[in-house]
gemmi code that builds the backbone of each chain (N, CA, C; Angstrom):
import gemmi

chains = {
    "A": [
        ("UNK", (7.563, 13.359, 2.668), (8.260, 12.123, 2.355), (9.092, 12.301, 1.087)),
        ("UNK", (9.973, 11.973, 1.058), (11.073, 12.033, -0.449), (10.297, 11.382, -1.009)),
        ("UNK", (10.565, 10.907, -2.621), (9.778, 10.690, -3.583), (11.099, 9.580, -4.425)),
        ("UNK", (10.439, 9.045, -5.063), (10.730, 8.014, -5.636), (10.741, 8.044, -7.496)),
        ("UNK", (11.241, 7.452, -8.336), (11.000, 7.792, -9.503), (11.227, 6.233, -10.089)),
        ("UNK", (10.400, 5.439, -10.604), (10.054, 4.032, -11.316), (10.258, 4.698, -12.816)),
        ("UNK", (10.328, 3.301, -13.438), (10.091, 3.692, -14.625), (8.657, 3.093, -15.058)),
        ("UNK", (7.473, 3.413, -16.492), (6.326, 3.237, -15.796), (6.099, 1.490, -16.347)),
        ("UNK", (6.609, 1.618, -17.618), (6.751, -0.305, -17.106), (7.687, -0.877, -18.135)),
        ("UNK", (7.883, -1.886, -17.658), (9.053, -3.276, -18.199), (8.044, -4.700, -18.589)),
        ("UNK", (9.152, -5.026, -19.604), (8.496, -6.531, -19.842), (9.999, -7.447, -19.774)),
        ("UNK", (8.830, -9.114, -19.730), (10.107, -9.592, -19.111), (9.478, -10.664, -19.657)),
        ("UNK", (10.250, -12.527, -19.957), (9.623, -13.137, -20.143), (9.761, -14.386, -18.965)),
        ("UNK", (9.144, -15.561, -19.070), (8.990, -16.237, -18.356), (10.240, -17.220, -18.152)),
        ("UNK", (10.789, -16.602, -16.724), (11.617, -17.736, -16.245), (13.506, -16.956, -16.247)),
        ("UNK", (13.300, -15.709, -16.538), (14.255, -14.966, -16.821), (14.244, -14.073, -15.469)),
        ("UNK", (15.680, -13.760, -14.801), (15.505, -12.389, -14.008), (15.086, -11.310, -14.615)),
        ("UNK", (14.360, -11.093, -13.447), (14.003, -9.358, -13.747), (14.702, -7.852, -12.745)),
        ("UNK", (14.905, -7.335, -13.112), (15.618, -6.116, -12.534), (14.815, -5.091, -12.270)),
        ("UNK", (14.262, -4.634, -11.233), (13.040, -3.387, -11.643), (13.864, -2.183, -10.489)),
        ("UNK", (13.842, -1.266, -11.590), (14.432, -0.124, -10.501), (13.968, 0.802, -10.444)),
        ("UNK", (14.388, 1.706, -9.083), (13.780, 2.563, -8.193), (15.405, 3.906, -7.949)),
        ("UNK", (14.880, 4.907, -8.482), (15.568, 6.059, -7.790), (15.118, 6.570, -6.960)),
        ("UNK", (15.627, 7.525, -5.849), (15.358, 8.071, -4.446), (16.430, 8.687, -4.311)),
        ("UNK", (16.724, 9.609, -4.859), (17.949, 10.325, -4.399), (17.923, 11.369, -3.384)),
        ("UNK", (16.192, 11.672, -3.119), (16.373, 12.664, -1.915), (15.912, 11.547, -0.832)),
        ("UNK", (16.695, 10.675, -0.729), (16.651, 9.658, 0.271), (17.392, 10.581, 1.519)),
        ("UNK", (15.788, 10.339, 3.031), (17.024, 10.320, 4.118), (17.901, 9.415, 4.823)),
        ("UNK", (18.218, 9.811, 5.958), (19.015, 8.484, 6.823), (18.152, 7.584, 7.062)),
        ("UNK", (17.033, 7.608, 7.812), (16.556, 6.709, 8.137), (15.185, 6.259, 7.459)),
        ("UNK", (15.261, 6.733, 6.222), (14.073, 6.203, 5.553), (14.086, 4.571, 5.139)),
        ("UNK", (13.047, 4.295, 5.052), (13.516, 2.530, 4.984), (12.434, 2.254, 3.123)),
        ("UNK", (13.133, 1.530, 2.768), (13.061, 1.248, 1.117), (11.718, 0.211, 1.030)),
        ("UNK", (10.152, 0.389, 0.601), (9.748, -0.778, 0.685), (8.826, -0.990, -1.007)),
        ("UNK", (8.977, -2.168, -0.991), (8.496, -2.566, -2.458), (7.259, -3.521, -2.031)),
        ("UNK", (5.928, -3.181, -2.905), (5.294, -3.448, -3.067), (4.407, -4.215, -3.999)),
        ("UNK", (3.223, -5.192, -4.789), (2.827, -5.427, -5.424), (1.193, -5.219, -5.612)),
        ("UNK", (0.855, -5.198, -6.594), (-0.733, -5.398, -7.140), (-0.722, -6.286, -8.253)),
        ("UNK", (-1.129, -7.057, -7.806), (-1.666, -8.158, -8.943), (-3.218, -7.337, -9.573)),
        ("UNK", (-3.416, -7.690, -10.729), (-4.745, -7.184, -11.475), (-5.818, -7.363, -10.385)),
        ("UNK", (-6.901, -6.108, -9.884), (-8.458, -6.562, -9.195), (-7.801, -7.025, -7.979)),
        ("UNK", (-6.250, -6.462, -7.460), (-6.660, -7.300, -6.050), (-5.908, -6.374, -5.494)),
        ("UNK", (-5.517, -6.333, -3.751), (-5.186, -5.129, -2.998), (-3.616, -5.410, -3.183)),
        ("UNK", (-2.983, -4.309, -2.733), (-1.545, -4.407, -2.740), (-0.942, -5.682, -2.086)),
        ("UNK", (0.241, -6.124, -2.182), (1.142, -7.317, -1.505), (2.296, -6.747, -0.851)),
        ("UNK", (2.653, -6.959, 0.340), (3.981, -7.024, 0.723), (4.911, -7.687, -0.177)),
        ("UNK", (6.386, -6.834, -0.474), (7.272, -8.005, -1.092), (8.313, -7.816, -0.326)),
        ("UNK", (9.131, -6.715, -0.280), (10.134, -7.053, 0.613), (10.558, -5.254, 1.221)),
        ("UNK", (11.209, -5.287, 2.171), (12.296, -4.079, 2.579), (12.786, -4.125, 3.183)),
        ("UNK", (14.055, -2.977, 3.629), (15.573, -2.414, 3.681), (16.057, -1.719, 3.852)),
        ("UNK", (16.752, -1.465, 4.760), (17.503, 0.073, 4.538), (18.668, 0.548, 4.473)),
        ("UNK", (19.726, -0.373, 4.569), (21.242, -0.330, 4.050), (21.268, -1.440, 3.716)),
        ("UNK", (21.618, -2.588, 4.257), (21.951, -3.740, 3.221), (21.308, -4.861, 2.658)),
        ("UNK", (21.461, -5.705, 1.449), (20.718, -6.066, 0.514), (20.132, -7.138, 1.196)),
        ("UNK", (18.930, -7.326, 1.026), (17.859, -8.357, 1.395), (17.149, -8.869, 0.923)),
        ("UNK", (17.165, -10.146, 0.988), (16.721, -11.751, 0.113), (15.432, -12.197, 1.172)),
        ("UNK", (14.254, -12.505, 0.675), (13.546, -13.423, 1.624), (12.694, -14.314, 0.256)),
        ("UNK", (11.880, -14.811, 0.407), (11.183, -15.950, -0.927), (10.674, -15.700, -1.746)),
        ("UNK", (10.009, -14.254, -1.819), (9.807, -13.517, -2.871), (10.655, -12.769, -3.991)),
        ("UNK", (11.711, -12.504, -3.764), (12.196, -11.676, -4.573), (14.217, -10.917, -3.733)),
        ("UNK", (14.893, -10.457, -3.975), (15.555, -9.455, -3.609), (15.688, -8.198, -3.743)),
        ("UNK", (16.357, -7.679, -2.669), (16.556, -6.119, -2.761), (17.644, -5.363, -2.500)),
        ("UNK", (18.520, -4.797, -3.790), (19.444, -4.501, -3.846), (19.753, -2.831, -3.935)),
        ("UNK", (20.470, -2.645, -2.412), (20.837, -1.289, -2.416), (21.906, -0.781, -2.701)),
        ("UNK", (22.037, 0.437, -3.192), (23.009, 1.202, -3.723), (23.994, 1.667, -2.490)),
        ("UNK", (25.037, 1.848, -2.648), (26.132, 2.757, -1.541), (25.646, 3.164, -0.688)),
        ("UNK", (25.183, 3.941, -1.907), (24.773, 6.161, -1.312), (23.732, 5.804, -1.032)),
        ("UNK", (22.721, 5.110, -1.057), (20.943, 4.740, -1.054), (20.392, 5.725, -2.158)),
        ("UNK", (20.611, 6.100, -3.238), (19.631, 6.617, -4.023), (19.242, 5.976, -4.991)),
        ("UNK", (19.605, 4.774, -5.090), (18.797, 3.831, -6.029), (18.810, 2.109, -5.526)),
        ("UNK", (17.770, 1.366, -5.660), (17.939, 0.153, -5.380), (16.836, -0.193, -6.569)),
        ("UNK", (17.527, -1.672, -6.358), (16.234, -2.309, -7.329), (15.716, -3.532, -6.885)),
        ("UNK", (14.801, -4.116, -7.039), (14.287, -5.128, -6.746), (14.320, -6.509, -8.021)),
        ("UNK", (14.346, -7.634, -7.407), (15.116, -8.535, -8.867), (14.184, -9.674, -7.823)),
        ("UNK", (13.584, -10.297, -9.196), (12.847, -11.303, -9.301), (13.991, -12.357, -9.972)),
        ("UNK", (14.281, -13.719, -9.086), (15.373, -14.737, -9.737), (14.868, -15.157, -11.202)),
        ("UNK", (13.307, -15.358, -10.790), (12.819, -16.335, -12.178), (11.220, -15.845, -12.481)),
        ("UNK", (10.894, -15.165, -13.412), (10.099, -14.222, -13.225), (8.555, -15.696, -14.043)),
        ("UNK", (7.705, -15.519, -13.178), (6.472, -15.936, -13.887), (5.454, -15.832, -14.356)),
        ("UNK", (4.564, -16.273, -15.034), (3.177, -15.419, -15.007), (2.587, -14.608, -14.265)),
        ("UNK", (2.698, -15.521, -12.945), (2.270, -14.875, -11.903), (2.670, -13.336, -11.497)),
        ("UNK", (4.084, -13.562, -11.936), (4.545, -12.040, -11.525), (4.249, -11.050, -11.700)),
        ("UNK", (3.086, -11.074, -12.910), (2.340, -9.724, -14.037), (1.639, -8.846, -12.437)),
        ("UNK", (2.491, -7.778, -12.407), (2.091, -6.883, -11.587), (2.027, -5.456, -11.928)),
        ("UNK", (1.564, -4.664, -11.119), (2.072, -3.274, -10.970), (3.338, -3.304, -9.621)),
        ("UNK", (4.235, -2.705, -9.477), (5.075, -2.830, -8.575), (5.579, -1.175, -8.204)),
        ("UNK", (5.454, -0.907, -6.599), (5.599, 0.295, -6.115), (7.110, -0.091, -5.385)),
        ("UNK", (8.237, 0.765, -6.048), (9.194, 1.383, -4.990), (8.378, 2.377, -3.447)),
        ("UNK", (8.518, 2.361, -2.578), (7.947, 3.425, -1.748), (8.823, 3.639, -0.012)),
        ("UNK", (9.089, 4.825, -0.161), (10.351, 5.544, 1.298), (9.368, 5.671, 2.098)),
        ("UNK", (9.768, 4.626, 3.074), (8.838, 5.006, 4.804), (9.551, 5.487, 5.856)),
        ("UNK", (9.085, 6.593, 6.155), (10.105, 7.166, 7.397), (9.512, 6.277, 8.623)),
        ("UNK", (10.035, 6.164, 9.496), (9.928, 5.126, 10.867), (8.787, 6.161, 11.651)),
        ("UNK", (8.094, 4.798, 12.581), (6.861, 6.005, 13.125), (7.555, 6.429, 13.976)),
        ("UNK", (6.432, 7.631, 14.434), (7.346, 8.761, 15.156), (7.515, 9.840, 14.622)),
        ("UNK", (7.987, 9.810, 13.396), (8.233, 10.785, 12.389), (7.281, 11.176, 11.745)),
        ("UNK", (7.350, 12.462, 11.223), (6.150, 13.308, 10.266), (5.783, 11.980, 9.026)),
        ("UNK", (4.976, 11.447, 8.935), (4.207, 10.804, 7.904), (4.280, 9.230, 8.485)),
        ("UNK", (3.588, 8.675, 8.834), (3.845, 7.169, 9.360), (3.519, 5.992, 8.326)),
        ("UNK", (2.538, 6.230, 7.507), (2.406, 5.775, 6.645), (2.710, 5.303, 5.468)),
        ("UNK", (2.585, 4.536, 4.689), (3.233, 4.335, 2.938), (2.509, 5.126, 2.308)),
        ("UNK", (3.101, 6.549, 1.515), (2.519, 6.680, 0.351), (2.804, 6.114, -0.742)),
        ("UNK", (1.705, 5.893, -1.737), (2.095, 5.120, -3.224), (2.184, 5.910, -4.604)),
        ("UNK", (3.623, 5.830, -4.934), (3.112, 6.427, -6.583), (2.993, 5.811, -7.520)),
        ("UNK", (2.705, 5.748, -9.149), (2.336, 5.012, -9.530), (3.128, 3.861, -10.195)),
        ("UNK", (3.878, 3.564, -9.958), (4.770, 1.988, -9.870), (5.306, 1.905, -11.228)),
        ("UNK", (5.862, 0.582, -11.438), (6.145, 0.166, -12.520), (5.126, -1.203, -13.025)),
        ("UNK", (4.329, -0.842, -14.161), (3.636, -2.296, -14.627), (4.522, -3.455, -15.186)),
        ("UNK", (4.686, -4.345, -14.641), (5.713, -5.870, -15.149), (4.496, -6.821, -16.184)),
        ("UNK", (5.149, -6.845, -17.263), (4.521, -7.984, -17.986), (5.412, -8.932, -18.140)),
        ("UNK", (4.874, -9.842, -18.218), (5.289, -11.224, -18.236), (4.832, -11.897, -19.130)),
        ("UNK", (6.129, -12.472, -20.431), (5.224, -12.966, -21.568), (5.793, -14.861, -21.489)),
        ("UNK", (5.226, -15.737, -21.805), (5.490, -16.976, -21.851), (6.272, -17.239, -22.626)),
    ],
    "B": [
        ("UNK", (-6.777, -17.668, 9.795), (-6.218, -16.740, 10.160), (-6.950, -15.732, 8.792)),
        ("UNK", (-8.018, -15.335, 9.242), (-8.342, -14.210, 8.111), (-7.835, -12.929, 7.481)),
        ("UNK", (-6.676, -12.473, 8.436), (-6.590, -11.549, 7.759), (-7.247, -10.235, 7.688)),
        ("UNK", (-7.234, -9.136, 6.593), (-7.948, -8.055, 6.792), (-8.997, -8.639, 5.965)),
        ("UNK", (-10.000, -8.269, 6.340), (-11.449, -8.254, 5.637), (-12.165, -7.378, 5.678)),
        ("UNK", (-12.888, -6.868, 4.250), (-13.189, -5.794, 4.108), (-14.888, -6.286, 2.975)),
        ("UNK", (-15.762, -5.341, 3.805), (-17.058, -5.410, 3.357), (-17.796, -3.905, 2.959)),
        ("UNK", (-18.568, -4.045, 2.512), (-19.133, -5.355, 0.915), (-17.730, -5.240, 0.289)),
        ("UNK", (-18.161, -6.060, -0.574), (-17.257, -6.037, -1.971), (-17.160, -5.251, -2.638)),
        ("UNK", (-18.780, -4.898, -3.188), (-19.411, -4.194, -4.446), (-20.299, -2.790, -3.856)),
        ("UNK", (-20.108, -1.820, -4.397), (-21.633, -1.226, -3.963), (-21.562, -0.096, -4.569)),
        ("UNK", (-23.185, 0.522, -5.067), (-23.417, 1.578, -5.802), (-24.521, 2.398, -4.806)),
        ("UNK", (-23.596, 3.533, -4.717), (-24.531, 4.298, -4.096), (-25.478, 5.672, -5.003)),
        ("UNK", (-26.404, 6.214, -4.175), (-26.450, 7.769, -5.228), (-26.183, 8.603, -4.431)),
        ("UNK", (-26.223, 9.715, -4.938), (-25.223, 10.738, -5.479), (-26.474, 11.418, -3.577)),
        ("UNK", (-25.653, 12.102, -2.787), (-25.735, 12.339, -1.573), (-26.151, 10.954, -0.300)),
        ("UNK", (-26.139, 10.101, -0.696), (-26.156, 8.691, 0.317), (-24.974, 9.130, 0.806)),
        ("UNK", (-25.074, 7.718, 2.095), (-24.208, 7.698, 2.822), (-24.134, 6.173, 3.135)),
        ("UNK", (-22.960, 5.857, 3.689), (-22.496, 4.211, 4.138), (-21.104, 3.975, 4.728)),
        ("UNK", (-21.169, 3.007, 4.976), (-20.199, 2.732, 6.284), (-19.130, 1.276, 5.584)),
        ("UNK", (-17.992, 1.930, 5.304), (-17.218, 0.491, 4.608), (-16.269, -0.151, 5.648)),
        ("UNK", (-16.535, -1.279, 5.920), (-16.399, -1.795, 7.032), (-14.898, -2.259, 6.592)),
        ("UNK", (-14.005, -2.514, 7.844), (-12.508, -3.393, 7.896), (-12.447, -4.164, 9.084)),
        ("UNK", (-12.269, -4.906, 9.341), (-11.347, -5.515, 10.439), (-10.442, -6.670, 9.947)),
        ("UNK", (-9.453, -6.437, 10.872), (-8.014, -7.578, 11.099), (-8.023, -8.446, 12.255)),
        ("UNK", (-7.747, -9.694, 12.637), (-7.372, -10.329, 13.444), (-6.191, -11.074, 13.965)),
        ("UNK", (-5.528, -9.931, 13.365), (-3.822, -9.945, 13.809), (-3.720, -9.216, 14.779)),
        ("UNK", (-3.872, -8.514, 15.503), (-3.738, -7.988, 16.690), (-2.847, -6.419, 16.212)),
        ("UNK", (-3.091, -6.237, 15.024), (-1.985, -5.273, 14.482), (-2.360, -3.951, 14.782)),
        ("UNK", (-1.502, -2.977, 15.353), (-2.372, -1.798, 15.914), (-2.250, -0.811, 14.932)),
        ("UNK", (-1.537, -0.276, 13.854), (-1.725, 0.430, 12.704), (-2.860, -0.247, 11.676)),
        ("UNK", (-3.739, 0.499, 11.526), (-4.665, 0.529, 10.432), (-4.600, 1.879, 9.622)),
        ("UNK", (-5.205, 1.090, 8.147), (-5.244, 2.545, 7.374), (-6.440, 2.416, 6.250)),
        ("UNK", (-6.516, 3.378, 5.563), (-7.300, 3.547, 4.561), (-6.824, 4.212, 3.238)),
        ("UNK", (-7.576, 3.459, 1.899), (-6.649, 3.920, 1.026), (-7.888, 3.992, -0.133)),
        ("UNK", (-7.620, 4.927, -1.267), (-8.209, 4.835, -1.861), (-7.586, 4.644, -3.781)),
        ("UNK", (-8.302, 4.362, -4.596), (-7.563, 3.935, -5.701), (-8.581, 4.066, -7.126)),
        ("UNK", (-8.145, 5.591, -7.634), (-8.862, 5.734, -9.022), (-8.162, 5.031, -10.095)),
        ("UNK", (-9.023, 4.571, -11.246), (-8.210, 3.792, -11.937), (-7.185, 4.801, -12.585)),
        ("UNK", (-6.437, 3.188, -13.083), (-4.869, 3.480, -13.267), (-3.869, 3.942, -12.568)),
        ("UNK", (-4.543, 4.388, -11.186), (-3.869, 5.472, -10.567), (-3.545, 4.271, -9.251)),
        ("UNK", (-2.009, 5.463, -8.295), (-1.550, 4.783, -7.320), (-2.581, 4.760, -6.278)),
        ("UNK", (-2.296, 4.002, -4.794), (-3.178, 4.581, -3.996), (-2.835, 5.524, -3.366)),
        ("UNK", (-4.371, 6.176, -2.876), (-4.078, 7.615, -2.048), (-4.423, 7.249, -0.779)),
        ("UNK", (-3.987, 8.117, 0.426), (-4.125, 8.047, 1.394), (-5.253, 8.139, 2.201)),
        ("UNK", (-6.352, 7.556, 2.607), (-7.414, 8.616, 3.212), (-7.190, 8.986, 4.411)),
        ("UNK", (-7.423, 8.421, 5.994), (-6.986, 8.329, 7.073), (-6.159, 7.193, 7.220)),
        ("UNK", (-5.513, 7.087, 8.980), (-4.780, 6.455, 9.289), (-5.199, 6.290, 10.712)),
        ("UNK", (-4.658, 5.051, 11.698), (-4.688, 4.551, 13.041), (-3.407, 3.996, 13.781)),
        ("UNK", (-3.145, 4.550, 14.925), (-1.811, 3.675, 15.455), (-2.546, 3.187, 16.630)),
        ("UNK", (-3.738, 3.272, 16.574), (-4.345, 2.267, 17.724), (-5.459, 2.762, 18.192)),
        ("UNK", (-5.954, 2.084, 18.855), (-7.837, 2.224, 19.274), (-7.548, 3.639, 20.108)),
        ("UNK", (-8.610, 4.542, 19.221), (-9.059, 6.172, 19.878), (-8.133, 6.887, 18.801)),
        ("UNK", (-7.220, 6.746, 18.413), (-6.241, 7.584, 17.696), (-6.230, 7.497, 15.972)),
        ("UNK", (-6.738, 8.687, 15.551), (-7.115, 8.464, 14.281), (-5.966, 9.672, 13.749)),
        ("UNK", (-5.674, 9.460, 12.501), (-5.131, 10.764, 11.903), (-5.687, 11.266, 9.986)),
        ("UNK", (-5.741, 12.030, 9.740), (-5.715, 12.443, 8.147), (-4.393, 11.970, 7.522)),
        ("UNK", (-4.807, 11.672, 6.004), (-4.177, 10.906, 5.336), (-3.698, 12.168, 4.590)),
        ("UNK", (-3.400, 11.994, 2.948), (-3.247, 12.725, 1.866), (-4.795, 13.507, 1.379)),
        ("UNK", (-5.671, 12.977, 0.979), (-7.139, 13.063, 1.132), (-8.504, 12.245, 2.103)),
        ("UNK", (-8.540, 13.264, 3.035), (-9.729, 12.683, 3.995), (-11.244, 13.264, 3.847)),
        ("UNK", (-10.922, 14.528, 2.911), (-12.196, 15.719, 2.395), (-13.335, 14.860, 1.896)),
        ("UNK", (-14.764, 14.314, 3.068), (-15.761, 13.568, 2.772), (-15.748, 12.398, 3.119)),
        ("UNK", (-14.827, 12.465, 4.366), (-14.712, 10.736, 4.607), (-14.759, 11.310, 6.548)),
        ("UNK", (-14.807, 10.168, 7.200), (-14.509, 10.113, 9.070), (-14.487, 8.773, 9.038)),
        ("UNK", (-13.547, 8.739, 10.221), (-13.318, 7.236, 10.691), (-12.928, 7.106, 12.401)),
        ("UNK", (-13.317, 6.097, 12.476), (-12.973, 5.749, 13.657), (-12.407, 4.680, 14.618)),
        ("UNK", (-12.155, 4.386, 15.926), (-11.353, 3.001, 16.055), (-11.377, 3.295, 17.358)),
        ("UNK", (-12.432, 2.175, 17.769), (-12.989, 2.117, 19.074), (-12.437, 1.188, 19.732)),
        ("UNK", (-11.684, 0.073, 18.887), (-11.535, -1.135, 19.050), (-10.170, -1.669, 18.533)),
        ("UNK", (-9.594, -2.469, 18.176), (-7.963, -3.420, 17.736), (-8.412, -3.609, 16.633)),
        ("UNK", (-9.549, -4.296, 16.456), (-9.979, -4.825, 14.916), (-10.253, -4.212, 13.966)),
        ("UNK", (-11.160, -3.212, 14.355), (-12.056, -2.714, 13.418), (-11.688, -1.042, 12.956)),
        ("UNK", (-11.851, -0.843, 11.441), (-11.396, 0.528, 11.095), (-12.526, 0.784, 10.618)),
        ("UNK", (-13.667, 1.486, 10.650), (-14.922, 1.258, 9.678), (-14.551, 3.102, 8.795)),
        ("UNK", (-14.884, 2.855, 7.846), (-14.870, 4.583, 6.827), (-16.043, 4.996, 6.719)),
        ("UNK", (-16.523, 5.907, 7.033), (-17.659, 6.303, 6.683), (-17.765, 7.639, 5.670)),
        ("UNK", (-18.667, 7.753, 4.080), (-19.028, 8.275, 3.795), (-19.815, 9.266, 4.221)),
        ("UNK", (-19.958, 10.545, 4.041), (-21.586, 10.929, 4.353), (-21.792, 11.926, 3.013)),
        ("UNK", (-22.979, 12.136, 2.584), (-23.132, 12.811, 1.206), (-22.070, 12.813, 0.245)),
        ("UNK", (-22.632, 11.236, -0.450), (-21.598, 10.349, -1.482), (-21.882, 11.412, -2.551)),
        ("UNK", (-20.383, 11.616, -3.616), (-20.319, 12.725, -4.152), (-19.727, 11.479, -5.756)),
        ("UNK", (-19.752, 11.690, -6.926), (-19.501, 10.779, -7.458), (-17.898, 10.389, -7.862)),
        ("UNK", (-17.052, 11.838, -7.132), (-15.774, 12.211, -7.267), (-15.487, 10.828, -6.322)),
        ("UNK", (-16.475, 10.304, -5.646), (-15.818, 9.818, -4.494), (-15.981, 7.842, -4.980)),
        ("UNK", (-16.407, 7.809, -6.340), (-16.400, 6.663, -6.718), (-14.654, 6.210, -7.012)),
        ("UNK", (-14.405, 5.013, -6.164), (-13.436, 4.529, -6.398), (-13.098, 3.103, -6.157)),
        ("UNK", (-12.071, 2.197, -5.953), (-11.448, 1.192, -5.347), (-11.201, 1.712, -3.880)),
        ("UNK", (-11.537, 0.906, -2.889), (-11.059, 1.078, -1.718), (-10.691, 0.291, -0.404)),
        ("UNK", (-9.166, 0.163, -0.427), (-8.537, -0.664, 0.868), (-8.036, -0.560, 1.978)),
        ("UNK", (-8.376, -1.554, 2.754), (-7.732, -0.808, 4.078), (-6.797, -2.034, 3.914)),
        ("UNK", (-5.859, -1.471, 5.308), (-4.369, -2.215, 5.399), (-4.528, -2.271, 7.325)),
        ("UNK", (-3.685, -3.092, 7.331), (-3.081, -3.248, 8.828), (-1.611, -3.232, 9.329)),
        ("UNK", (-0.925, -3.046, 10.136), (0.249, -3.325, 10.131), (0.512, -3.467, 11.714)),
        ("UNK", (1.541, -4.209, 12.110), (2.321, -4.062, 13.202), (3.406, -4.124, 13.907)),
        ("UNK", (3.672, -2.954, 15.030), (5.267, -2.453, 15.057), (5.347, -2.999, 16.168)),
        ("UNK", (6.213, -3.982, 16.396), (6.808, -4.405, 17.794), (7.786, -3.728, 18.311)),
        ("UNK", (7.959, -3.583, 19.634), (8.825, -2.924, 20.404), (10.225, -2.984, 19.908)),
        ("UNK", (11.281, -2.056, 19.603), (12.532, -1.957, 18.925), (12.498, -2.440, 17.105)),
        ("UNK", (10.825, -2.436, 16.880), (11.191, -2.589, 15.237), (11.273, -1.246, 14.589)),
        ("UNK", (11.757, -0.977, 13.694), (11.510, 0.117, 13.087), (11.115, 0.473, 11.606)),
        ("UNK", (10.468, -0.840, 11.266), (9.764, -0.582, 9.962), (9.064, -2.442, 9.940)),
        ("UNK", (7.960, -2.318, 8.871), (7.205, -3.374, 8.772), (6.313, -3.357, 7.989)),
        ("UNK", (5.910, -4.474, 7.406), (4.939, -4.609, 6.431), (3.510, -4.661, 6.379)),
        ("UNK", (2.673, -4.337, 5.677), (1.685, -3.738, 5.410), (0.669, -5.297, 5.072)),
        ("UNK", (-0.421, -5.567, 5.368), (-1.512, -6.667, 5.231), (-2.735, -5.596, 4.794)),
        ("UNK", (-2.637, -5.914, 2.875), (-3.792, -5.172, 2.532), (-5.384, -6.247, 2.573)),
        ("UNK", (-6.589, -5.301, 2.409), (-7.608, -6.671, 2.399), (-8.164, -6.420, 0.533)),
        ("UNK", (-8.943, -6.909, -0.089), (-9.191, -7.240, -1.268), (-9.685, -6.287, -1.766)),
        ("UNK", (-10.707, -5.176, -1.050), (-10.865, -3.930, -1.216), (-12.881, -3.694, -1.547)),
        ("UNK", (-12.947, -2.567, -1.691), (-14.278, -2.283, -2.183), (-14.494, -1.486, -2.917)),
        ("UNK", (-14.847, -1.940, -3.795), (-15.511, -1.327, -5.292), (-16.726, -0.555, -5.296)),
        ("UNK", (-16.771, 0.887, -5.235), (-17.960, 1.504, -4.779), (-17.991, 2.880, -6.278)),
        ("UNK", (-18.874, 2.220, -6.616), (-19.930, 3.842, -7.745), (-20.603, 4.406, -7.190)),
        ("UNK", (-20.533, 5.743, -7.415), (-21.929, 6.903, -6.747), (-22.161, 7.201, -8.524)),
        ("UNK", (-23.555, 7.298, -8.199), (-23.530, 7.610, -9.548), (-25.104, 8.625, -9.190)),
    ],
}
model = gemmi.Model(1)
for chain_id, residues in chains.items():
    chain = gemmi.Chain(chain_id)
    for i, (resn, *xyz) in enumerate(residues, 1):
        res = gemmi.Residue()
        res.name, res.seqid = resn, gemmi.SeqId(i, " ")
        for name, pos in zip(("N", "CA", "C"), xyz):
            atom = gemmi.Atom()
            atom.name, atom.element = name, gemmi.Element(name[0])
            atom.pos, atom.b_iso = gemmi.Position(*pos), 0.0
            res.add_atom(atom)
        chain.add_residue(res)
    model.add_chain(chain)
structure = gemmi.Structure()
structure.add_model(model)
structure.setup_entities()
C-alpha cells in the first residue's frame, strides 16, 4: 500500500477551521483517500472519503489536490469534541493486493476553548 | 441497531492462557476485521474476512486464529497469551455493495486485555 505522511499534531481553537493535511505522493490511480478518527478510549470513526473530487458530507470536508498527492481534510468549525487523533489512510479497492485499511500514526488535534 | 459489539471489555489474562475475544455486527456487512493497538501507537492489522469461511492474515497474525462461520460473528482467539500480546483490541465491519468501490469502516469500542 503507498504510505501516507501526517504531520504528528496541530492545535486549533474552538470554533475556528481547521486544515489537517495528508501527503501521498506515491499515490496510485485507483487508490481511494480515507480519513479517519479516534476520540480518547474509544475505537476509530469513519469521517469521510474520495478519490478525485472534493467531498463534503456533515462531518467535515475533503479536499483533493490535482495530481492526488496531497489532500486535506477541514473541519468548518472545530469543537471540543473534535480533540482527536486523525488518520489520513490509501485503500486500494477489493480485489486488489491489500483489502484492508492500514493505519499510521495520524495527526493528534487539540482543541483549546 | 447495535452495531459492532465486542466482548468483554476488560480482561487480564496470564502469561500462557488462552481466550476467545468475541465480535459480532448486525449490519449484514460481509468484511470483518481485526485490529490491534499498543499505546500511542496506530492500529495494526491482525486478520481479516470478506465473508463467512474466508479468512485472511493481516500485518501481524503471529499468536492469534480466527474464524467466520457465520455473517455476524468474527471471534479472535488467543492461544498461549504472551505479554507482547497485551494490547487494545478492535474489530471493524464493513460493506461493499455491488459496483461500489470503496466504503467505510464500523469500528466496535474495543478490548482492553493485559497478560501479565
Amino acid at each position: 500500500d503507498a504510505k501516507t505522511t501526517q504531520p504528528n499534531s496541530m492545535e486549533s481553537n474552538e470554533e475556528e477551521p481547521v486544515h489537517l493535511p495528508c501527503n501521498h505522493s506515491t499515490i496510485s490511480g485507483t487508490d481511494y483517500i480515507h480519513w479517519y478518527r479516534q476520540l480518547p478510549s474509544q475505537g476509530p470513526e469513519y469521517v469521510i472519503h474520495g478519490l478525485t473530487s472534493n467531498v463534503n458530507n456533515r462531518m467535515a470536508s475533503l479536499a483533493i489536490a490535482e495530481d492526488r498527492k496531497s489532500s486535506t481534510l477541514i473541519l468548518h468549525r472545530a469543537t471540543l469534541r473534535d480533540a482527536a487523533v486523525y488518520y489520513c489512510i490509501l485503500k486500494t479497492p477489493p480485489g486488489e493486493a491489500g483489502t484492508a485499511l492500514i493505519f499510521g500514526k495520524g495527526t493528534t488535534l487539540s482543541v483549546s476553548s | 441497531n447495535a452495531g459492532v459489539t465486542q466482548t468483554p471489555k476488560f480482561r487480564i489474562l496470564k502469561i500462557g492462557q488462552s481466550m476467545t475475544l468475541q465480535c459480532t455486527q448486525d449490519m449484514n456487512h460481509n468484511y470483518m476485521y481485526w485490529y490491534r493497538q499498543d499505546p500511542g501507537m496506530g492500529l495494526k492489522l491482525i486478520y481479516y474476512s470478506v465473508g463467512a469461511g474466508i479468512t485472511d492474515k493481516g500485518e501481524v497474525p503471529n499468536g492469534y486464529n480466527v474464524s467466520r462461520s457465520t455473517t455476524e460473528d468474527f471471534p479472535l482467539r488467543l492461544e498461549l497469551a504472551a505479554p507482547s500480546q497485551t494490547s487494545v483490541y478492535f474489530c471493524a465491519s464493513s460493506y461493499l455493495a455491488p459496483g461500489q468501490s470503496s466504503y467505510g469502516y464500523t469500528f466496535g469500542s474495543g478490548t482492553r486485555l493485559t497478560v501479565v
